[in-house]
N, C-alpha and C positions, 0 to 999 in steps of 0.2 A: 292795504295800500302799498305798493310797490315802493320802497324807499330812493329820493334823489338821489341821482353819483353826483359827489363834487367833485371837484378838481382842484387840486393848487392853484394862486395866480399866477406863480413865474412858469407853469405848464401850460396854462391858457395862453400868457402873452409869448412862448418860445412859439409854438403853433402858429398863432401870429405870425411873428416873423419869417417861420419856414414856409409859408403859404404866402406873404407878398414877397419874400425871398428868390421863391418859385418862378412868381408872375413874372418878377423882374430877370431873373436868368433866360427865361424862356421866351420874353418878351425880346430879351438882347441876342438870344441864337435866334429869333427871325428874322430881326433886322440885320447880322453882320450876315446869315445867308443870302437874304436877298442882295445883300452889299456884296457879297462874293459873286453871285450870280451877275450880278449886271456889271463888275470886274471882268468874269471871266467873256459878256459877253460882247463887250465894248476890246478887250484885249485879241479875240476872233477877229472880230468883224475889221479891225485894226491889218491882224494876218491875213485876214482874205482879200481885202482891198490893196494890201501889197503885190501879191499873190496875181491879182487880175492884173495890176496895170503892167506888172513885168510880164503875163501874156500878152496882153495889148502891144507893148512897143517891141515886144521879137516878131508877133506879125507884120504888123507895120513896116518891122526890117526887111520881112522876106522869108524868114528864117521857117523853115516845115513844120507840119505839127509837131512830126517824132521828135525832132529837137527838143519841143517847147512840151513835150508829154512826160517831163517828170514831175510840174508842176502839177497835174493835175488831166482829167479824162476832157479833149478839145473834140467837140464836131460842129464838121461845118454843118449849114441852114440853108435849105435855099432859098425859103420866106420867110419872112418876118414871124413867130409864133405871137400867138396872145401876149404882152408882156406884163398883163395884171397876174399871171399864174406864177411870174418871178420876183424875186428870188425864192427856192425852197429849201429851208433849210431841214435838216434829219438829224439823227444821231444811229449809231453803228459801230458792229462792232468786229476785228479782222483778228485774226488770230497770228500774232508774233509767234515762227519759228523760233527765231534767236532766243527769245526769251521763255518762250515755251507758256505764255497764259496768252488768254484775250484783252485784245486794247480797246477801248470805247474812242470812236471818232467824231467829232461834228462834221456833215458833209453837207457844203453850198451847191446848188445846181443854179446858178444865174445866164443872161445873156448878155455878148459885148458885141461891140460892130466896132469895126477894124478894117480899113480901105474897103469900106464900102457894101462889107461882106458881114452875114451874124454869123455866132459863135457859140453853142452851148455848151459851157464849162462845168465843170464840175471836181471842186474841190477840198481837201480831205484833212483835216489837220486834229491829232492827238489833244485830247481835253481829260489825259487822265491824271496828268499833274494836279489841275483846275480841279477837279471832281475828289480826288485828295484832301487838298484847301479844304474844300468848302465839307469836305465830312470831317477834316479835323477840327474847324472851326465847332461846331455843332457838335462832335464827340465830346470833346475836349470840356465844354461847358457846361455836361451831367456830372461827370465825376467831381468837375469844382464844387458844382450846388449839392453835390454829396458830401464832398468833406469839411465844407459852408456848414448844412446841415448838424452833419453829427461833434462838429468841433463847438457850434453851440449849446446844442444839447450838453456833451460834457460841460463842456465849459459853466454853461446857467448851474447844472447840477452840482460843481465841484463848489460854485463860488455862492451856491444861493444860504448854507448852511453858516458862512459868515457873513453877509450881508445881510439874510434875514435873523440872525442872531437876537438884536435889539428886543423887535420884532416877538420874537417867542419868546425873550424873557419878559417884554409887556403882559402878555397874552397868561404865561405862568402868575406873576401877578395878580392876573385878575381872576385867575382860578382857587387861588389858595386866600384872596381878601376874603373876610366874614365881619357880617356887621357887626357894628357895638364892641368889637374887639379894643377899639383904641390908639392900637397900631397904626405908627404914621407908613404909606406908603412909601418905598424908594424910589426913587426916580435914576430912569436907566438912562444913561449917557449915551449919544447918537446923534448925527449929523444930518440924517434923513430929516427933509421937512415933514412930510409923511407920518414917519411916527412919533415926531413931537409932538404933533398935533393929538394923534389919536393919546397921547399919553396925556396932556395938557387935558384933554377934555375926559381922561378917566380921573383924573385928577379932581376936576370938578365935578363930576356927579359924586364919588366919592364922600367929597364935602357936601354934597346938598343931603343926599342917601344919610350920613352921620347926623346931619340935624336935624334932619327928618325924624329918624328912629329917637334921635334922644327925647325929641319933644313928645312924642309917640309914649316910650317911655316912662317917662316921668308922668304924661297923660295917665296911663292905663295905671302905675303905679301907685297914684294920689287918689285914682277912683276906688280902686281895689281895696286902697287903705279909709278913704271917709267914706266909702258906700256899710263899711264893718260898724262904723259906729252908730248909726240909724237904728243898723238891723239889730245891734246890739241893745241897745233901748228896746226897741221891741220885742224882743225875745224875753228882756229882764221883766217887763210889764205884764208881758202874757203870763209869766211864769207864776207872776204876783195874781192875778186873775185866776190864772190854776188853782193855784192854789185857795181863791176865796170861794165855798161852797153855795153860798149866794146866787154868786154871776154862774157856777158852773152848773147850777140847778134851771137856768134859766137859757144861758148862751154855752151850754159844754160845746158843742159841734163847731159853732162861729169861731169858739176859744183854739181850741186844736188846730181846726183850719189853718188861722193866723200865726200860729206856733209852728206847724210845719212847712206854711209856705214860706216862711221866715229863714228857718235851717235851710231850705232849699235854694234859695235864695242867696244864700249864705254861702254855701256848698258850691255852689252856681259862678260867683262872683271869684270866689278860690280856686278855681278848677281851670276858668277861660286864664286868669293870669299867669297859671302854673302851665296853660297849653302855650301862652305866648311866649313865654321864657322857653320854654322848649323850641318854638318856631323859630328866637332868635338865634339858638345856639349860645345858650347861657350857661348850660351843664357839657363842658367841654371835658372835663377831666377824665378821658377813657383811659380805663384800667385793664388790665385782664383781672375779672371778678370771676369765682367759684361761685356755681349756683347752690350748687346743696344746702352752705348755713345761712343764706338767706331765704330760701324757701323753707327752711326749718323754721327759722326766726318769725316771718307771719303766721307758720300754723299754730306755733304757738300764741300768737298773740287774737286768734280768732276760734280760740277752742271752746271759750265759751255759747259763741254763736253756735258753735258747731254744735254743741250737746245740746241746747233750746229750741231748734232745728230738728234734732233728731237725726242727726247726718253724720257720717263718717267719713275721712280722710285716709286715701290709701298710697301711698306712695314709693316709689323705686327709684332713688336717685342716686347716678353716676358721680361720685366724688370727683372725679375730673374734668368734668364737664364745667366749660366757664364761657365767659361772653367779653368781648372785647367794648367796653360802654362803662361810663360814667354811674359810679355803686347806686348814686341816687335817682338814677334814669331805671334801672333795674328793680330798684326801690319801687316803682312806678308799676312798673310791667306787672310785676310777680303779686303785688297787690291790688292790681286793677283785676289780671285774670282771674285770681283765688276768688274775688268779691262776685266776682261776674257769674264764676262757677257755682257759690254758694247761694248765690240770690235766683239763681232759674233750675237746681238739682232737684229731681223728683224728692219728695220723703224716703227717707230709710233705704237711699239709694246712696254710691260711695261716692264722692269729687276724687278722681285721681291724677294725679303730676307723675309724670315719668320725663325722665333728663336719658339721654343717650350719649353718643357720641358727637353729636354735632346738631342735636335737636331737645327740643325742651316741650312736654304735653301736658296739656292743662285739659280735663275731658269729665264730664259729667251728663248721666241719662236727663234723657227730657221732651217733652215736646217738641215740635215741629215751629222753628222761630216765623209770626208772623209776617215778615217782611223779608226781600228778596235779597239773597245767601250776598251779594255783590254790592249793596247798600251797609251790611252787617257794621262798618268800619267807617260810616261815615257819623258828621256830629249832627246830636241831636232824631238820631235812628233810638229806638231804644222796644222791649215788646210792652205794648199798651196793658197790659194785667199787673203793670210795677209801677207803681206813684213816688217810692224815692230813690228811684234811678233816673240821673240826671240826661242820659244818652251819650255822656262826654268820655265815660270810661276807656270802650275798646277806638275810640276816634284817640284819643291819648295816648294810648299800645302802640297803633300804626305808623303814628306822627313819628314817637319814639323810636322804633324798626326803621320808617324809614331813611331817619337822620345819621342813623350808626350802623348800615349797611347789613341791618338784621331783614329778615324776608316772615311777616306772619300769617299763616293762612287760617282758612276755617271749612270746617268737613263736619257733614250730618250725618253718621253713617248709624244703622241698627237701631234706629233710635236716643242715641251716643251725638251728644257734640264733641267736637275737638277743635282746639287752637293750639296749632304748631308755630313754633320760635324757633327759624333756622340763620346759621347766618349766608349771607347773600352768594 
């Protein structure tokens, strides 16, 4: 699944702004051109209508065309033309000598009647000043909305790292709170209504999440402790039944039964509260531990299994090799895998641990595990041929990995399992 891009919010809302920023510059170069335009064409038509009536009254006078033809190109009419075809206006363009480029002209060609006579004029007046104007107006207001533009962009950028300060130290806060810890939150000073608010309401889940968990707790803690005493009576009575030849001549199988669903039971109830203290992050105290005299320390303390078994222990381990994690989380691991190893090892086959440089193997020959290699690590998976295996073991390994940035995998290789402890 293709992962979403985020964005920042102060990149979201700058775009914003550069987008009706835009609208609005762009919307204001149409309007001052059109405003230029009807400037430039109301200030013509001003000139042109000067233009005509100062031909109009030197005819009137008397006075020749050629006189009156600097104004502009005069021919007489001897009828009346169409007069819906005038006035026509054009634009054009003559090429200045003097100046040596070409001029843009607006040119009128209208009709006037003058003692009695028509007249079709035709006259010429420079619009390059005007045409000027109106592209400076229009130039002029891309480079604003450019430097508009980018003088925000710094700007949000320069200033977003103190202004959203508050902000990411809320945010830090609520990465490094852990339940059950204790620890009263700080409260970050800031004037933003915004983020008091979102502070104010971590503030309160905080408190509701603490009494939650404590009730929680205290819950699981009281069960875990009177659920022991029950099973403890029970266990003591069975044992007394064991032990009477009577009952066991008559109920051995019922007896047993009830004796090991009992331990199991038992086992069961110690394991889920010993998984929940791990889920809280209850075993916080990460060290840098050495593996070797701890994985020394269980084989010795399961050598006896090991020789009733028929099994032997082969091992290669890196004195230097250590694991950044809490000694008694470790405690966990190295005796859940060993157990794990020794409870599914063929006969008169070896369990071997090999520690490396950055990896820790735990591997013994065996069977083909019933169920599928990706369920291996969850709770309550376990292989159906083992009655006092709880399923909780390698779900306990995982939990433990992955609260302390360790990485555990598992590989069937030759007939050979393997469980590798790397860290993340």
């Amino acid at each position: 699944m293709k992962k979403e891009r985020r964005i920042r919010l102060l990149i979201k809302l700058t775009f914003v702004f550069i987008i009706f920023a835009f609208i609005a510059f762009y919307s204001s170069a149409v309007f001052l051109t059109n405003e230029a335009d009807e400037f430039i064409n109301i200030s013509l038509e001003e000139r042109f209508g000067k233009t005509e009536r100062k031909i109009y009254h030197h005819i009137l006078r008397g006075d020749s065309l050629e006189k009156v033809s600097h104004f502009g190109v005069i021919k007489p009419l001897a009828d009346l033309p169409d007069t819906n075809n005038y006035p026509v206006f054009s634009d054009t363009t003559i090429y200045d000598e003097d100046l040596d480029l070409e001029r843009v002209y607006k040119k009128k060609t209208t009709i006037i009647e003058a003692g009695g006579k028509y007249y079709e004029i035709t006259i010429l007046r420079s619009i390059d000043d005007f045409m000027r104007l109106r592209e400076d107006i229009f130039g002029s207001l891309i480079p604003a909305f450019i430097l508009l533009a980018v003088s925000f962009v710094v700007f949000s950028y320069l200033l977003s790292g103190y202004y959203f300060r508050p902000f990411n130290k809320i945010l830090e806060l609520m990465k490094t709170y852990k339940v059950g810890q204790g620890a009263e939150v700080k409260s970050v000073n800031t004037s933003t209504l915004e983020f008091n608010k979102m502070q104010d309401l971590f503030h309160e889940m905080i408190y509701r999440i603490e009494n939650d968990y404590k009730r929680l707790k205290e819950y699981t803690e009281h069960m875990a402790h009177e659920i022991q005493t029950p099973l403890a009576i029970i266990r003591n009575k069975t044992e007394n039944l064991i032990s009477d030849n009577s009952v066991m001549d008559k109920h051995s199988e019922t007896v047993k039964i009830i004796y090991e669903e009992t331990n199991h039971l038992s086992k069961l109830g110690t394991t889920l509260n010993l998984l929940t203290k791990i889920e809280n992050n209850e075993f916080n105290n990460a060290v840098n531990v050495f593996t070797k005299p701890v994985i020394e320390k269980h084989i010795s303390a399961v050598s006896e299994i090991v020789q009733l078994k028929s099994l032997s222990i082969e091992t290669e381990l890196n004195e230097k090799h250590f694991l950044f994690i809490d000694p008694i989380l470790l405690d966990i691991i190295i005796k859940n895998l060993l157990n794990n190893a020794l409870n599914y090892a063929a006969n008169n086959e070896p369990v071997k641990i090999k520690t490396g440089k950055d990896e820790m193997i735990f591997s013994n020959s065996g069977e083909v595990l019933p169920l599928p290699e990706e369920k291996i690590f969850e709770r309550f998976q376990r292989n159906g041929n083992s009655r006092n295996s709880l399923g909780l073991g390698l779900a306990l390994v995982k939990k433990i990995c992955d609260l302390n940035n360790l990485r555990i995998s598992y590989q069937y290789l030759n007939s050979i399992h393997f469980f590798i402890v790397k860290d993340s």
